[in-house]
C-alpha angles and dihedrals in degrees: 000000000000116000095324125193134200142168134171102245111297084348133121115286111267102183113043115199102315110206109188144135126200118189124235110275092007120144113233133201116193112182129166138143120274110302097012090116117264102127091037091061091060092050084066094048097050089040088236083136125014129236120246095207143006121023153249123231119184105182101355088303130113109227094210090067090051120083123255091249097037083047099045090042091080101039134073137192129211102188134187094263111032123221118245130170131218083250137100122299083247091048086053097050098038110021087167101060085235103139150053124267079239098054093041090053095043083057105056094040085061078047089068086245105116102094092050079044089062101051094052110109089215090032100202088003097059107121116240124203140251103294087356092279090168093068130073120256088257101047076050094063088029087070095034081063088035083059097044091046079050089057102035098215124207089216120030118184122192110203103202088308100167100046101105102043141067136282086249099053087033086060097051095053087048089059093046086053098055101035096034108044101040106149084032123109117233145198129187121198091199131211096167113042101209090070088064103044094088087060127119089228148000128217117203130199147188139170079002088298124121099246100174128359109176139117110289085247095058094037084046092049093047100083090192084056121115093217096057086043084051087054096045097049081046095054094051090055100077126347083237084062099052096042093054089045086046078064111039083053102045088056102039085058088052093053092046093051093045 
């Protein structure tokens, strides 16, 4: 992004002149508190909404040359409430008819779903329901990676995908994100701060600025930094909380020492 610019129709700006970037492959955190900026960053990405100055290059190349479907082929977007239809599991995980039963089945096996898979009487042909309400919130989430490991995106976003799940189920996405999508960029929205620990980096943001943009180690040693204030305020809330954030640190330090 450089100097990007963004406002909801005749509305305030909500992004200022971002300047940000983010290596290829890399795993990005963006944290902030409500109305910073973070989803509306992804609404640029994604050109739901253009820019009104500055620009975003992915490759080289400005997004806002590119056309909607060239552009959207090569992103994909987890969000907080994934989208099912009232179609087939198969249908869900490959609504173009672009792969292979085989394919379709290896990925949601790396989705953590075979199992579930098994014990389907129509196995890929079981019917799901309207917005998938006979999953559970997190097998909801589970076919929403299995698709994305389907497509192979060059650039994967999580918006706040694991909110509204447990620590469990939390912990199996994490591990589909680290294991299925390397070589993919990618970029986490957090909710909850431990997910984001392991990044590369973690862009913060605040009022549609770039307030901090460094490695989680170097944001967690500087004690004037808002990130580690983010964490700390984090920690005090459960001691769950502050026993999943301990980790996530502690490893975060070794890996920065190594």
């Amino acid at each position: 992004f450089k100097g990007a610019r963004m406002r909801y129709r005749d509305g305030p700006l909500v992004l200022k002149g971002i300047d940000v970037e983010i290596p290829g492959g890399a795993h990005v955190g963006v944290v902030g508190r409500t109305g910073s900026g973070k989803s509306s960053l992804t609404a640029a990405l994604f050109r739901v909404v253009e820019l009104c100055g500055g620009s975003c290059e992915i490759d080289g190349a400005d997004a806002a040359q590119l056309g909607l479907r060239e552009l959207r082929r090569g992103l994909f977007i987890i969000p907080q409430d994934p989208i099912l239809f009232s179609a087939s599991l198969r249908f869900n995980v490959d609504p173009f008819d672009e792969y292979t039963e085989h394919e379709v089945k290896d990925a949601l096996e790396r989705a953590e779903l075979g199992p579930f898979v098994a014990s389907l009487t129509n196995g890929l042909d079981e019917l799901l329901q309207e917005g998938g309400s006979n999953l559970s919130v997190g097998q909801r989430q589970l076919v929403c990676i299995a698709r994305a490991l389907l497509r192979k995106p060059k650039i994967l976003v999580l918006d706040e995908a694991t909110a509204s799940i447990d620590n469990e189920t939390d912990a199996a996405i994490q591990r589909q994100i680290r294991d299925g999508f390397v070589g993919s960029t990618t970029i986490t929205i957090a909710h909850r701060l431990h997910t984001i620990l392991d990044s590369d980096r973690v862009l913060v943001l605040d009022d549609g600025k770039v307030l901090e943009y460094d490695a989680p180690a170097t944001l967690l040693a500087d004690s004037a930094s808002r990130f580690r204030a983010l964490v700390d305020a984090a920690k005090g809330r459960s001691p769950s909380q502050q026993n999943l954030l301990q980790l996530a640190e502690d490893e975060a330090s070794a890996r920065a020492r190594l």
